[in-house]
N, C-alpha and C positions, 0 to 999 in steps of 0.2 A: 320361425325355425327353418334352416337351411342346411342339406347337408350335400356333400361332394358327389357322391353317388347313393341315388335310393333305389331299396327293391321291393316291389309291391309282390307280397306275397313268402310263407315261411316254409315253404315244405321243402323236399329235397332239392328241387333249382336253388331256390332262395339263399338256402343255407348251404348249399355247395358254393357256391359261386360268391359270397361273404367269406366262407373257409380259404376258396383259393387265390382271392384276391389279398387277402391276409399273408398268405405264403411269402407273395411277388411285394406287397407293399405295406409296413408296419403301421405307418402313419396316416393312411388317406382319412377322411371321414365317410363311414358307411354307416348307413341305416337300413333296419328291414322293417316294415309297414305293413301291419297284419290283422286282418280281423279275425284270426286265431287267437287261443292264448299266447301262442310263439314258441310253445316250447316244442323241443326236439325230440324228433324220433322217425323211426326208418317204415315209414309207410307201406313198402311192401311188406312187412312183415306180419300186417294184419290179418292176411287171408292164411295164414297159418302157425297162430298165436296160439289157440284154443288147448289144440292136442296136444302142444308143446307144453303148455301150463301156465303162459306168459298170461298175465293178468294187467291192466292195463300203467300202473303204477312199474311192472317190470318193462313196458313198452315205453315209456317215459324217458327219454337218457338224460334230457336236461331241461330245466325250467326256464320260462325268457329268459330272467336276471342271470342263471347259471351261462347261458350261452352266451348271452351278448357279454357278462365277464370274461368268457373262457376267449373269444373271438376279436373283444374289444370294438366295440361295435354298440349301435344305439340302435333297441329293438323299441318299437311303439306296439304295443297289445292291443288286440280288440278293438282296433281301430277302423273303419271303414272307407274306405276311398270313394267321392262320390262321384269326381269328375277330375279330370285331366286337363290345365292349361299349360297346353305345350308351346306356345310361342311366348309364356313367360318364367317358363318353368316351376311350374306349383300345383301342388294335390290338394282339390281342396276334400277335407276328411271330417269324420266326427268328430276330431280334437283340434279342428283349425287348421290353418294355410302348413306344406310340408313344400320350402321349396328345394330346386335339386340343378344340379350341373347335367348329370347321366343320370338316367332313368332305365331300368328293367323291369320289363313285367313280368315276372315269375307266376304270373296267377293261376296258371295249371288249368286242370278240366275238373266237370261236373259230375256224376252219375247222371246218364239220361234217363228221363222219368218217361215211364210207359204210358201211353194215355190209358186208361184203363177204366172200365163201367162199375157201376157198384157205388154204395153209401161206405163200402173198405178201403177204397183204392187209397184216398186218405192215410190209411196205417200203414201202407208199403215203408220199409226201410230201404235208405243204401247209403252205405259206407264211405265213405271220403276220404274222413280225416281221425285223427283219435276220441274226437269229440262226439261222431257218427258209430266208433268203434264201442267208448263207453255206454255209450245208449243201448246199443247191442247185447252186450253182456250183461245188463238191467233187467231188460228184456229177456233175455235165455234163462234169469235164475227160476223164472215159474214156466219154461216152455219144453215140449219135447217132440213135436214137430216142425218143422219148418221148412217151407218150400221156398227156392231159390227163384226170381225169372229171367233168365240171361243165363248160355249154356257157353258163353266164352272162358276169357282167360281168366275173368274175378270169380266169374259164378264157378265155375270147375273149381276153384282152387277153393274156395268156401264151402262145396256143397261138401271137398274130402275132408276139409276142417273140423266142420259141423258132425262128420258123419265118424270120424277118427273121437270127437267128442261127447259119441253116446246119443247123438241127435239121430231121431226118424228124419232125411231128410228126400226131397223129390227138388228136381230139375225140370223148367221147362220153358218150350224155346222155341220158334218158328223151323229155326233152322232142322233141319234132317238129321242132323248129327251137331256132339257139345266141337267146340273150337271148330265147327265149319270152316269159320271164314278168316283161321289163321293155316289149317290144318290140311292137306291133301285125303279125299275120301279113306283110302286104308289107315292111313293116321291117325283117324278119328275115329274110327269103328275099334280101335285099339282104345284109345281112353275112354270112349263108352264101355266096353267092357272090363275095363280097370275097376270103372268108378262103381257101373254096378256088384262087380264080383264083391266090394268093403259092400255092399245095402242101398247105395243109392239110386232111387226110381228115379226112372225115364220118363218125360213124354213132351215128348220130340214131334216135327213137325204138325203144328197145330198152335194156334194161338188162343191166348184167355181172352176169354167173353167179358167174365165180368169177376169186380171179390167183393162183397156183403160181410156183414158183419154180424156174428154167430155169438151163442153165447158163452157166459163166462169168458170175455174176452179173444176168441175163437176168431178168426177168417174162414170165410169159404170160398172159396175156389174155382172157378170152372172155366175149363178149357174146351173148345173145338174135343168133338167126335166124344163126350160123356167124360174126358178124363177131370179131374180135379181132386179137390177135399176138404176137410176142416183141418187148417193149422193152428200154432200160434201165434209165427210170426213168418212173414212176409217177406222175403229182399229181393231189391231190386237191383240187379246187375244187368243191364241192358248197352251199357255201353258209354264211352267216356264222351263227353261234349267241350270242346274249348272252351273259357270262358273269354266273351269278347265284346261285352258292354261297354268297358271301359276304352279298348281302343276304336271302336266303331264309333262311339261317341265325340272321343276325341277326333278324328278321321285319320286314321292310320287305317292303312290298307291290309284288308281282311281279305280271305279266302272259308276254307276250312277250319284256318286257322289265323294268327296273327302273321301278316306276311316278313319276312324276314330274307336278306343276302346271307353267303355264306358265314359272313362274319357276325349273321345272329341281328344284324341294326335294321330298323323299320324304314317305312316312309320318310320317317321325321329326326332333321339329322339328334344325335345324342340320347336318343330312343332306340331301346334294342327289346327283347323276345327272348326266353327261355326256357325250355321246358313243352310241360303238354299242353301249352297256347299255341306255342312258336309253330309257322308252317316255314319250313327252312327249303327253299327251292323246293316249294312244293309239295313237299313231305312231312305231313303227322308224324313223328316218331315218340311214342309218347312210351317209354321205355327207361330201364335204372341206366342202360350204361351209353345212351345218346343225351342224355342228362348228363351224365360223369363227364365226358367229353365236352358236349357244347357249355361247361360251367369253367372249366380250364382254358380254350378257347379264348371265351368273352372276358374271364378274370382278365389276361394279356390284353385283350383290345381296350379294357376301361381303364389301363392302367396304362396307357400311352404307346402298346407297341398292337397295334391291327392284326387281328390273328385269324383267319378262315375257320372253320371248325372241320375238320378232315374225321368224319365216321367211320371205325372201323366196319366190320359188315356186324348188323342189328344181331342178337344174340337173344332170346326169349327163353328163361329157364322160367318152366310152369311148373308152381310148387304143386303137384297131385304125385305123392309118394303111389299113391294107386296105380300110376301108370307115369313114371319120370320121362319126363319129356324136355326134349331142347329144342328152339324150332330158331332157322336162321332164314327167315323170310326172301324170298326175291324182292329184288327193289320191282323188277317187274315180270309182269304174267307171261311172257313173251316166250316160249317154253313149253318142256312139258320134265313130268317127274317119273321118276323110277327108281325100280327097287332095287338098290343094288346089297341089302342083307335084308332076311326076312327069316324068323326063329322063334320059337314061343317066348322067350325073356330078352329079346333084342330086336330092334328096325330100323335099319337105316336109309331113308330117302333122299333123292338127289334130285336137284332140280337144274336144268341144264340149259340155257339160253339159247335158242333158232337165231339166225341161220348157223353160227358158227361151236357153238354145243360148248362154249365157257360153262363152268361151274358157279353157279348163281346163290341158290340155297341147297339148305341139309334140314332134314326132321330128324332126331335121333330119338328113338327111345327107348326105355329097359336099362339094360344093359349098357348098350351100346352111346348111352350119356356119358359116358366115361373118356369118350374121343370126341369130345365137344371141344379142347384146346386146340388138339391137332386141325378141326375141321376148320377151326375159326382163322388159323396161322394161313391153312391154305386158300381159306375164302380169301383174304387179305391178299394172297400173292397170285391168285387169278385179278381181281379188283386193282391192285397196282399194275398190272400187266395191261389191261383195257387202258388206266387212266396215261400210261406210258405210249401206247400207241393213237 
């Protein structure tokens, strides 16, 4: 089996970048190669499915056969990749030899798993994919506690899920405050207070010791300085890991993540990087719309014309209705932030680059999410302005 272009892996790179290569060329042969079932659906929208009423059948938009008809395309299901021979081009998989002209790895990242003490640790959950989501909601129909452990951007946006869904739920986290470490400190003392004001318990700086196993299906709990409890169930949001077995194995050059030029291609020519593998000059961006981008991009360069992938500036909308928040990251720390609105139902932070005070990033939130376009037009037109000089 040989096809023109394969992409190891189905989620949003995968089948974006299948979608827009379809646009530019009706005929090539594409495949996607998945140890998923392959079918479609928008990933983000798992961390705030519950409240909504979306049940997992509603998160479903299209089945393999459905997509690979709609796209025209050869999807392989639940297939495994076990190794990469890149000097002859061929996957070898659990359904036999896959070989290929251009190769992408779309494989995304992992939930990092907490080391954690305990005969429980075992039962922690975390979320991935829809398969990770339906388990979840298995789970929930006999549960009414549930403690999160990761106070980022998954754990935040699940604990308002869970907690908009009738769930007792608790957060908890080394860090001092939820989205530390996307969020400037006033920023964050704001969506702490969001998320508690809907019920959500805190307990923030302090790590779990250990989770045992309680009865009638129960976990227990325990954290630094006496906090903990008995729940039902467990998840782990702790944070995204590349996956990169596959290319270290093969020897393509890793960092963080999978190394990649601007145009998304690895080490090895006709091998490229997608998604929340790819480390693109450097940078994790493991985000919906540095995906949307880098998928258009690479569509043009697998399709004969070499395209850079030019990022707008990163755009993080964190689904916590609790406390709406838009966060436009600095590429870097170099800086310092300030308050340039500050109101009980509105914030707006500004981050502003040393020595010469460019406009870098913005935090917006409440209110004040509503000038998320405007702030992004003019990140953009500070960011042309550097790349021009």
């Amino acid at each position: 089996m040989h096809h023109a272009i394969v992409i190891i892996g189905s989620g949003l790179a995968g089948v974006t970048l299948a979608r827009e290569i379809r646009r530019i060329d009706r005929e090539i042969d594409v495949a996607i190669v998945t140890a998923s079932a392959g079918e479609h659906y928008a990933k983000p929208a798992l961390s705030n499915a519950l409240a909504a009423g979306r049940g997992v059948e509603q998160l479903r938009l299209a089945d393999a056969a459905r997509l690979a008809a709609d796209l025209r395309i050869a999807i392989h299901p639940r297939v495994t990749v076990r190794s990469l021979d890149l000097e002859a081009r061929r996957l070898d998989t659990s359904d036999g030899a896959i070989g290929f002209d251009q190769l992408v790895l779309a494989v995304g990242a992992r939930q990092r798993r907490p080391d954690l003490a305990g005969n429980g640790a075992d039962q922690v959950m975390s979320i991935n994919d829809l398969d990770d989501y339906a388990a979840m909601r298995r789970r929930l129909a006999a549960a009414s506690r549930v403690a999160i452990v990761g106070a980022g951007l998954i754990g935040c946006e699940f604990a308002n899920d869970l907690r908009l869904g009738g769930f007792g739920v608790e957060l908890y986290d080394v860090a001092p405050a939820p989205l530390a470490r996307l969020l400037p400190a006033m920023a964050s003392q704001r969506m702490r207070r969001g998320l508690e004001d809907i019920g959500v318990g805190m307990h923030l700086g302090s790590a779990i010791l250990g989770i045992e196993r309680g009865t009638a299906h129960t976990l227990e709990l325990v954290a630094e300085g006496g906090a903990g409890g008995r729940y039902d169930l467990v998840l782990s949001a702790t944070g995204l890991q590349p996956e990169l077995r596959l290319a270290r194995e093969a020897g393509l050059l890793t960092g963080a993540g999978i190394r990649t030029d601007a145009a998304l291609a690895t080490s090895h020519p006709g091998v490229f990087a997608l998604g929340d593998c790819a480390e693109v000059h450097g940078r994790l961006l493991p985000y919906v719309m540095p995906i949307l981008q880098g998928a258009r991009a690479l569509a043009r360069t697998l399709t004969g014309t070499t395209t850079p992938v030019d990022y707008p500036p990163v755009q993080i909308v964190v689904k916590t209705p609790a406390c709406p928040t838009v966060i436009f990251p600095p590429a870097r720390e170099r800086g310092d932030w300030s308050v340039l609105h500050d109101a009980p139902d509105s914030l707006q932070l500004e981050h502003r680059e040393a020595p010469d005070g460019r406009l870098t990033g913005v935090v917006l939130q409440g209110d004040a999410v509503r000038e998320r376009s405007r702030l992004a037009a003019r990140l953009a037109e500070f960011a042309s302005c550097r790349a021009a000089a």
